[in-house]
N, C-alpha and C positions, 0 to 999 in steps of 0.2 A: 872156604866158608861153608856154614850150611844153610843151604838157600831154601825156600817155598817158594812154588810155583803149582797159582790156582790157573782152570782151564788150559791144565798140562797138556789134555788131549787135542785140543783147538789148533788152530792155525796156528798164530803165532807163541802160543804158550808151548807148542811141542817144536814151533824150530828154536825156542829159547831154554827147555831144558837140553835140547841136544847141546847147546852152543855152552850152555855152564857145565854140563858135567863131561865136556870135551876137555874144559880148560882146568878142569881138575877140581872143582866145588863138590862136596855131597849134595844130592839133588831129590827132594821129594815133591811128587808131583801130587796133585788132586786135581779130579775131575768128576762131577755127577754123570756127567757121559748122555746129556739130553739133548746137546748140537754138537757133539765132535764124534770123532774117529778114532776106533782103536790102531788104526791101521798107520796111524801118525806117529806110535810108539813103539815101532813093531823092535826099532834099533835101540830103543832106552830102558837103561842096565839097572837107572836107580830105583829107589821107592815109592808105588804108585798107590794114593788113599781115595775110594769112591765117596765122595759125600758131596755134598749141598752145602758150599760155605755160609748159604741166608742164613741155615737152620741147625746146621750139626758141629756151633762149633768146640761140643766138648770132642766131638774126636776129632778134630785138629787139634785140640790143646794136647793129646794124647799124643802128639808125632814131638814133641820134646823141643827146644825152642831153637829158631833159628834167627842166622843172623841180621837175612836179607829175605823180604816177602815180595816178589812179582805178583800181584793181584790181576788177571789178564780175565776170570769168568764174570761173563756177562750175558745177558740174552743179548745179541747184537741187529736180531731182525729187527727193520726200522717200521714192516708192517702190523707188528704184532701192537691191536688196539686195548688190551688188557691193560688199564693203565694200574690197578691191582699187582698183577702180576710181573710187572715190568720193574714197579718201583719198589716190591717187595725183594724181588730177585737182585736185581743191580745197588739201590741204597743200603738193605739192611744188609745182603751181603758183604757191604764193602764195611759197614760197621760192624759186624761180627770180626771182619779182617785188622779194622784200626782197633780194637780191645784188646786181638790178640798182639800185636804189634807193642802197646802199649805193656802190656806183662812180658814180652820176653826184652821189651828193648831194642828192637830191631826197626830196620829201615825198610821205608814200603815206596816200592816203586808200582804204578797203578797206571790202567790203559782207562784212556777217556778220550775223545775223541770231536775231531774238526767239525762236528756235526751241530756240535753248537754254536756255530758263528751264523748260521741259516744262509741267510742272501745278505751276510755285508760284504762290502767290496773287496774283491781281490786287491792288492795282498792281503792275507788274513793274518792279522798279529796278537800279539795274546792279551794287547791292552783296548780289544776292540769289545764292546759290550758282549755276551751272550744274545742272541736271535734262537733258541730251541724254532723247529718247525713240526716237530713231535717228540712224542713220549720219551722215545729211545735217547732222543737230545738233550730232551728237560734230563733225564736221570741221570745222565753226565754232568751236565749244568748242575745239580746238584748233590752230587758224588764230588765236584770241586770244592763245593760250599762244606760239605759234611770234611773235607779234608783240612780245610782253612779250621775249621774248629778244635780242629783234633791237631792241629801244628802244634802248639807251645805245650802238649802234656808228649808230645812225643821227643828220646833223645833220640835218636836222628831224624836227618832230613826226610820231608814227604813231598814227592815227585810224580807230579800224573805226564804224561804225553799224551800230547793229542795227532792221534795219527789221522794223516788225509788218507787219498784210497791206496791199500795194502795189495802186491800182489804179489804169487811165488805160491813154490811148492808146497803142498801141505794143507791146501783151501779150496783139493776138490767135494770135500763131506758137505761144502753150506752151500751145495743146489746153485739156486736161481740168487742167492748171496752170492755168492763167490766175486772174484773181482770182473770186469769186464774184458780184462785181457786174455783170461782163462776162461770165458764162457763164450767170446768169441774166436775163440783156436777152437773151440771143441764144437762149434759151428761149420769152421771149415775144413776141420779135418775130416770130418764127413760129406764134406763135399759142397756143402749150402752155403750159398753167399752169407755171408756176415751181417745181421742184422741191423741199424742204428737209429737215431732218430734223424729226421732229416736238420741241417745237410751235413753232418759229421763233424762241423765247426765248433760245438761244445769244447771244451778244455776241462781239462783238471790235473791236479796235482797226482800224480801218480810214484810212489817209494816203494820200492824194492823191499822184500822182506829183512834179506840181507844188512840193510842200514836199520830195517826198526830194530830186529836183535842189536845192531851196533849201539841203537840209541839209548835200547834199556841198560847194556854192559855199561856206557858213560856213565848216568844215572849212579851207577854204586859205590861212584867216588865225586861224583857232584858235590861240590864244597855245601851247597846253600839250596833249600827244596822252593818249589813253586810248580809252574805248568808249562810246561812245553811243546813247541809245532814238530811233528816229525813228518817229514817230505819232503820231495825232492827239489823243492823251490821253484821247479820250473814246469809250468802248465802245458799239456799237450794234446792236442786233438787226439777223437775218435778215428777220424781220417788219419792220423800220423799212426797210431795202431794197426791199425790193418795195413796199411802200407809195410810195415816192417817186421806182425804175423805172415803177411806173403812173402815177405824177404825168407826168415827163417823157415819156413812149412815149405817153401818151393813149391808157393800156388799161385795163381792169379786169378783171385775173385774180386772183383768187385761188389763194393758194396751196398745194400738191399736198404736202401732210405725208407724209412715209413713215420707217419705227421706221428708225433707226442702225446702219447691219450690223457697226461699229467697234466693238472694245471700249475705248478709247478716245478721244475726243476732248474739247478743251477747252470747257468749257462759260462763260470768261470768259478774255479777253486785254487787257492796258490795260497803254499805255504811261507811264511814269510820267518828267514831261520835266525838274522840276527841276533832273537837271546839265544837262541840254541846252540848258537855258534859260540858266542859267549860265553857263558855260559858252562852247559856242559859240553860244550867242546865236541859237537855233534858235526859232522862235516859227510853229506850225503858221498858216497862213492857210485854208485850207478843209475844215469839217465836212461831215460827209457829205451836204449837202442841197448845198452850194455844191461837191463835187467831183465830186456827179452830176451837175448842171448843166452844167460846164465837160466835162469827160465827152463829155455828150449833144451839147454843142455845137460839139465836135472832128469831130462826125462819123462814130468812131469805138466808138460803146457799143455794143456787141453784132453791131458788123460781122468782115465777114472783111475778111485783108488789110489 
């Protein structure tokens, strides 16, 4: 098929055109290039378009129509207070994305994310109200809503995922984003104990990169659209992280407790997979032990670049 893929240069937008145009799809990527990496693309062969989906999209109507749209760019920092620029970038982009969708006919698989569930209780399922606790939230929260409107003029199915937290290679470019498995390997590959909050007993959902590319590939034969959890189902300490960074780093640091300056943060996240499983027939393959490994053995854990 011929696929679009927005925030081609991102994290997970550039291990998902490697992943379509491995399996044999024509693949054009877009990217305005304001929070990625070229350095994510250095292996991909296909056609890469610079723009601004909010703003430019007669020259995406210009790349010729395709079958399958991955919509993946978003601003994804959750401190950014710009609520202007948040909800112009992430809503009307993703409405410039459902028009074009709507003219060529194509199906839109779209990243939205667990961030709008706030503080309701673990497990988190997709029938549980939205809780946004900021911007970045809300814009999700209603990038859902703009997608429910846009269902029945669309002929296929519209699919958002809601990813919990993502990690793997390819998400050294988002800094002090980046995941926490990756920003504490690159703590102690340097030698410094591991920073956390006290006492390292938080939990969260942690999914491999690996299974979200698996979750958008289901997505393209998903009989029936709505929203879905992508995660590993099973919740795990900041303590069981570093425990199994020293396993693979062949260090032993202990780790550096310091109180929570937040007056908020989640102290459990878990993805609850039932329709996913159902569904699109999503079935995680690697726990945190098997996707630090894979991780470590890209090369890539706790490096730059």
């Amino acid at each position: 098929m011929r696929i679009l893929v927005t925030g081609a240069a991102g994290f997970i937008g550039s291990n998902l055109v490697k992943s379509l145009s491995a399996a044999g799809h024509t693949v054009v990527g877009v990217d305005d290039f304001s929070s990625a990496s070229w350095r994510n693309l250095t292996n991909f062969a296909g056609d890469l378009v610079t723009a601004d989906v909010s703003s430019e999209l007669a020259g995406l109507s210009r790349i010729g129509r395709c079958d399958v749209i991955f919509h993946q760019a978003s601003i994804t920092d959750t401190t950014v207070h710009d609520q202007r620029r948040m909800m112009v970038n992430n809503m009307e982009g993703f409405r410039q994305i459902l028009d074009l969708a709507m003219s060529w006919g194509s199906r839109v698989i779209w990243a939205s994310s667990a961030s709008i569930y706030g503080n309701n209780p673990a497990p988190n399922s997709e029938n549980q109200p939205p809780a946004p606790l900021n911007v970045y939230a809300f814009s999700k929260m209603k990038m859902e809503h703009l997608a429910d409107s846009y269902r029945d003029r669309l002929v296929q199915p519209i699919i958002g995922l809601r990813y919990f937290n993502v990690y793997g290679p390819g998400e050294d470019h988002k800094g002090k984003f980046a995941s926490m498995i990756h920003q504490l390997a690159k703590q102690m590959l340097s030698g410094k104990r591991p920073r956390i909050f006290k006492w390292g007993e938080q939990k969260r959902d942690f999914v491999y990169i690996e299974d979200v590319v698996q979750a958008n590939l289901k997505a393209m034969t998903c009989p029936r659209g709505g929203v879905f959890n992508v995660g590993c189902g099973r919740p795990r300490s900041f303590n069981e992280i570093i425990a199994n960074l020293n396993r693979v780093l062949g260090t032993n640091l202990e780790p550096d407790y310091f109180d929570n300056p937040y007056s908020f943060t989640q102290d459990l996240t878990q993805a609850d997979l039932t329709n996913s499983r159902a569904v699109l027939k999503y079935e995680p393959k690697y726990q945190l032990e098997e996707g630090i490994d894979a991780y470590f053995a890209s090369g890539k854990l706790g490096k730059e670049g």
